[in-house]
Structures are given as C-alpha cells and as structure tokens.
N, C-alpha and C positions, 0 to 999 in steps of 0.2 A: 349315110348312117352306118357306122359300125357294128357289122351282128355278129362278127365271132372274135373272139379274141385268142390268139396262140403267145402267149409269153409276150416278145418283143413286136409279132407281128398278126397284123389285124385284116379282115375281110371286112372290106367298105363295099355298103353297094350303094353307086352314084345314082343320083335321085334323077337326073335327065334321062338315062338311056334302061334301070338298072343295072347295068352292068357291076360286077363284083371285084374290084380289084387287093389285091393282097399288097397293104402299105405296112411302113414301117414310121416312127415320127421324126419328126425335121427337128435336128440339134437345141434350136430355139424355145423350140414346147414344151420341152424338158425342164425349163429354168421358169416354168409359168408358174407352177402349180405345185405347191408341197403340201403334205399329211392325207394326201388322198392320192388313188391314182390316178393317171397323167389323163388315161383314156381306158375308154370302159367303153361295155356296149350298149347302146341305146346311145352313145355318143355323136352329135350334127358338129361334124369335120368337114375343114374344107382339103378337099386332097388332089397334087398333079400326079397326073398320070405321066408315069415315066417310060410307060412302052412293057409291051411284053406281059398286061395283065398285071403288071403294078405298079405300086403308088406311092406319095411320101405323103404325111399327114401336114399338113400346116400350119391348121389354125385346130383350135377345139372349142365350140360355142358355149358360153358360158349353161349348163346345166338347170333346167326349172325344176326339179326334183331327183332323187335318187333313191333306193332300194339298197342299204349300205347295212355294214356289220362292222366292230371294230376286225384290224388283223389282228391273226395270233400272235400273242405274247404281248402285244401292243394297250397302253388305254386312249390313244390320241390319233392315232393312224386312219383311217378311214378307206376298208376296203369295198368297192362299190359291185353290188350285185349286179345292179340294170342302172343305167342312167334314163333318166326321162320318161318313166314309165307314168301312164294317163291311170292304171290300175293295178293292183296287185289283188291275186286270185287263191287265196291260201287252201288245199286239195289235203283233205282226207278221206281216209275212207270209213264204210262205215264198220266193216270186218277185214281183217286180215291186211295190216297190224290195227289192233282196236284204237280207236281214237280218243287222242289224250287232251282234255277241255284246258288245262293249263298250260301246254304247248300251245294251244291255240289263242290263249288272250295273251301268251305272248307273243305271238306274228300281232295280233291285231293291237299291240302296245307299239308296236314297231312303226306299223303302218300310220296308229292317229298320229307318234309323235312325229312321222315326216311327213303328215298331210298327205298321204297317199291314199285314195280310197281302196276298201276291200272288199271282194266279193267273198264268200265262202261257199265251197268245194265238197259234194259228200259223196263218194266215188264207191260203190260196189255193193250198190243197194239192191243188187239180186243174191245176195250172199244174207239179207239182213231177213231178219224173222219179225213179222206182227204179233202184236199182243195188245190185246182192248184197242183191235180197230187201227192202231199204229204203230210203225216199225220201230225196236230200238233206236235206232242212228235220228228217227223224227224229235223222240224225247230226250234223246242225247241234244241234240242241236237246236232245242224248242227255244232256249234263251237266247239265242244269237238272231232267230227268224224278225222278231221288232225291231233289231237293228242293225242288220246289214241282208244283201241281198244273198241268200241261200239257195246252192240250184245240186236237189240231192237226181244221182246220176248215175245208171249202167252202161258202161259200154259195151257189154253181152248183147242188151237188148237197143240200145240207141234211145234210153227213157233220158230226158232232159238234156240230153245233145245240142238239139235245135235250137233250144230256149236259149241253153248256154251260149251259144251261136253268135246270138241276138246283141247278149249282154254284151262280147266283147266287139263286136262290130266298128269300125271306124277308130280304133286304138292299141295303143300299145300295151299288153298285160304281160307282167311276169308272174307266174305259176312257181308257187313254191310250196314247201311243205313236205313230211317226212318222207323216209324212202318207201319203194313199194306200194302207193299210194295208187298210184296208176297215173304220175303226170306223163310220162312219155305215150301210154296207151291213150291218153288223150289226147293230146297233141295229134298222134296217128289218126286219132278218129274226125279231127278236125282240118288234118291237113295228110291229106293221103297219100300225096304226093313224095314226104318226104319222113321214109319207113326208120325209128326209132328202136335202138335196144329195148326190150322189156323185160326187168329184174323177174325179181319169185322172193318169196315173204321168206327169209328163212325158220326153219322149223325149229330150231333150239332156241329161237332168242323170243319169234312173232316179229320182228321188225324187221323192214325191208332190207334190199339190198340195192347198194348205190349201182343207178347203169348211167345216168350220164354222167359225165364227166369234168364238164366246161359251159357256161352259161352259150345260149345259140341263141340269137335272135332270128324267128320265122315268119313269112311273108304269109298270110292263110287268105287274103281278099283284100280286094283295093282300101288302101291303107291301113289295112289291121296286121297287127304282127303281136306275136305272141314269143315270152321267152323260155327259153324249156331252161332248168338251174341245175345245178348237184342236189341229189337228197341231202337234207342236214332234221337232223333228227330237234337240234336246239339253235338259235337262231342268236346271232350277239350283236347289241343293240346299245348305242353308248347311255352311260349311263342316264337316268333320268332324276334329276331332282328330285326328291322326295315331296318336296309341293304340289308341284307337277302333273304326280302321278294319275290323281283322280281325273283330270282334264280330259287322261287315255281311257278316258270307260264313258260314251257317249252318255249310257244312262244316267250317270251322276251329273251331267251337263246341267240340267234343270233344278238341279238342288244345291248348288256351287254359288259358295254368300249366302245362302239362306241360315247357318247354325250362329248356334248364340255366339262360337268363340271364332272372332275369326282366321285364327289361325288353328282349327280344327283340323285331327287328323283324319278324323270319321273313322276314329278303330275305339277310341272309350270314351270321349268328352260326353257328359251330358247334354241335350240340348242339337245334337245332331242332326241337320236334316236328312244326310245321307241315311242315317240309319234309323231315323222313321219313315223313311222311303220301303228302305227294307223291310222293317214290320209290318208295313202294310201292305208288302206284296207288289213294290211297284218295282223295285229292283230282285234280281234273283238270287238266292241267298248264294249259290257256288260262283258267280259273277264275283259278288262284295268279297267271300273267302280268297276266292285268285287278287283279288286289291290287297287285302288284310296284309295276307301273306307274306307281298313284296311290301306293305306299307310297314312291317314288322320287323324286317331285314334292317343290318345294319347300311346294306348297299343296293341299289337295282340295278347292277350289272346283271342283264338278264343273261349273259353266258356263264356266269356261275355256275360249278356243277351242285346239279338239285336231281332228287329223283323223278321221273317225270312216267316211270311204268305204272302208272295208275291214271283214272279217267280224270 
C-alpha cells in the first residue's frame, strides 16, 4: 500500500513483512492511466524491491473508490486525495474557526456523489458554551445527527476519543476538512506514536493555518489506517449534473419521484414532494437552502469561488 507520496517518489509499505520501501513507477505504468494520477495513496501496488530500501512500482490495482478534487486550472483532470478509502471523516470544530454548514454539505455532496460514506467530526467542544441545556456546536450540527454519524469531541479532555476509536476500527479513513480544525491534534491523540505539527487559528482572519503539508497515510491498529490531508478551506468536486444534485442529500432520498412534475427542480414547481417534506418539518430548512443555492446556480462546480465566512 502506498501511504506517502513525494512528487515522483512514493513510500510503499509491503503487506508481508511491513516494511517501507521508497519506489518510484516502472516506464510501463505511466502509459496505463490518463486524467488522473498514475498513483495516489491508498494505492494496492505491486512493487520489486530493488535493494537498499527501494522499489519500482509495477503494477497499480485497479481503485474501488477514491477521495478526488478536480486539479487546478483543470475541468477534466482528476486529482486524487486518498485512493481506496472504506470512509471519509469530515472534522470541524465547534469554535475557533466557527463552523461553516455550507462547507460542510459541500464535503458531504462530495462524498454521496462518490459513494464514500461519512462520518462528521466536531472537534473543541471544551471551548463551546451551553444554553437551554445544549451547546451551540449540538444545535449547529442537530440537522446532520439523523443522518450521518456525528462524534462531538475534546482533545483537552479525551470526551469521544474512544467512541471515535471505535468507528474507525478495521478501516481506512481519510480526515478532512478546514485548517486549524484540529485534524493533526487528532490523529496524535489516536496514534501517539507518530507526533504531528499542530497549527494556531490565526487571529486576523479566525481561519486555521495549514501544518500539514502532503496527504500520509497512518497505521493506528491492525488494519486501520487513517489519512492525515492539507487543510483546504473549499474542497473541488467535479461537476454535478443539475439532476443529480438532490440524490446528494440522503433526506430528499424518500421523496425522489414522489412530485407531480417529473422533472422537478424542488426549488418552485408546484406539487413538490421535496418541498412539502419541508413544510412539514421533515427536511431542515438550512439543508433545502444549501440545495436551492447550488440548484439556482448556473454551474455546481463546487470549487467556484462563493463566500463561505458565514454558518
């Protein structure tokens, strides 16, 4: 498996002995595979050891999912974050940078449209304040809690650590999500082993500051590995059909074919299922808005620049 990647050359750790070897790819691999890149990490490579702690790649197994963003400047290119990841773990916090709800159905547009499941991340929940009984970051993230798994979490105190633990047990997850969030402080707290930079929120902006650098793939218990990524404040996701779109918002899933028109937008037709779902409270109205939004747009290129300094 490849878990680090340097430009041309790559940390393979072979699956019989661990061992890590530093490959580079065999002429051949090169001519396999175009608009994406050759090798990524989470990539199942076959590689000779050619002595001396390195290797030549040889084959590269065909990919069962990927963690991808178009490249820059690009609309066809495919640059891939994790190859083969079983989860992605989208990590914010609850203060310090405040957390933004429309950043975050975009990670989770990303994730339905590549079939990846996600967990969501609420990280610095000793910073957050109660009121009527429950903390801001609980009523911030209350829409998300019916439909995907939420694990709010201090690393101060070690509150939902263990739980977290749990979830990702037996797989491979890649942690994403803005800077300063506390994914490297996490990663530490789950694998202590192997000690991570950790940024500081800057104070003129509130938005984190990028400390890592390069996607790593880390070994934290027999077979789980976890990837630590770059912060990216906006995440770029090839385009999505405008049809499409509602498919990425599980709760509209049970009301999909239900309106009178059937090629309804569920933003003004009459006769809407989606949006007597809404009325009545079954979908949440900042959910349906983060849809609208992009359903309104002339494009879903979600790396569009949008302003996203608001909840």
């Amino acid at each position: 498996m490849v878990i680090r990647a340097y430009g041309k050359f790559f940390d393979v750790q072979v699956q019989a002995d661990s061992r890590v070897l530093l490959a580079t790819i065999k002429g051949s691999v090169r001519r396999e595979r175009l608009r994406t890149d050759l090798v990524a990490v989470g990539d199942r490579v076959w590689v000779t050891d050619v002595g001396e702690d390195e290797g030549q790649i040889e084959l590269v197994e065909p990919r069962t999912r990927v963690l991808a963003r178009l490249a820059r400047n690009t609309r066809d290119i495919e640059q891939v974050i994790l190859a083969n990841p079983d989860q992605v773990l989208f990590l914010f916090a609850a203060r310090e940078p405040i957390p933004h709800r429309r950043m975050l159905d975009r990670f989770l547009i990303l994730a339905e449209t590549q079939k990846l499941p996600a967990l969501i991340g609420v990280n610095k929940m000793d910073l957050d304040q109660a009121t009527d009984g429950r903390s801001v970051a609980e009523k911030t993230f209350a829409d998300y809690v019916p439909l995907y798994d939420v694990h709010f979490l201090s690393l101060v105190t070690s509150f939902g650590v263990e739980r977290l633990r749990t979830a990702l047990a037996g797989k491979i997850t890649v942690v994403a999500g803005p800077s300063g969030v506390g994914k490297s402080s996490l990663l530490n707290a789950l694998d202590p082993g192997h000690d991570r930079t950790i940024g500081s929120v800057s104070d003129h902006t509130g938005k984190g500051r990028h400390t890592t650098i390069a996607t790593q793939l880390y070994q934290i218990g027999p077979a789980t590995f976890v990837a630590d990524t770059p912060g990216i404040r906006s995440l770029a996701l090839d385009a999505v059909p405008l049809e499409d779109l509602a498919q990425a918002f599980p709760e509209f899933r049970p009301f999909l074919g239900e309106c009178f028109y059937s090629d309804c937008t569920h933003v003004h037709e009459p006769g809407c299922a989606i949006r007597e779902a809404l009325a009545a409270g079954t979908i949440a109205p900042a959910r349906y808005e983060s849809y609208a939004a992009l359903r309104r747009g002339d494009t879903l290129d979600l790396a569009a620049a949008e302003n996203l300094d608001g909840p």
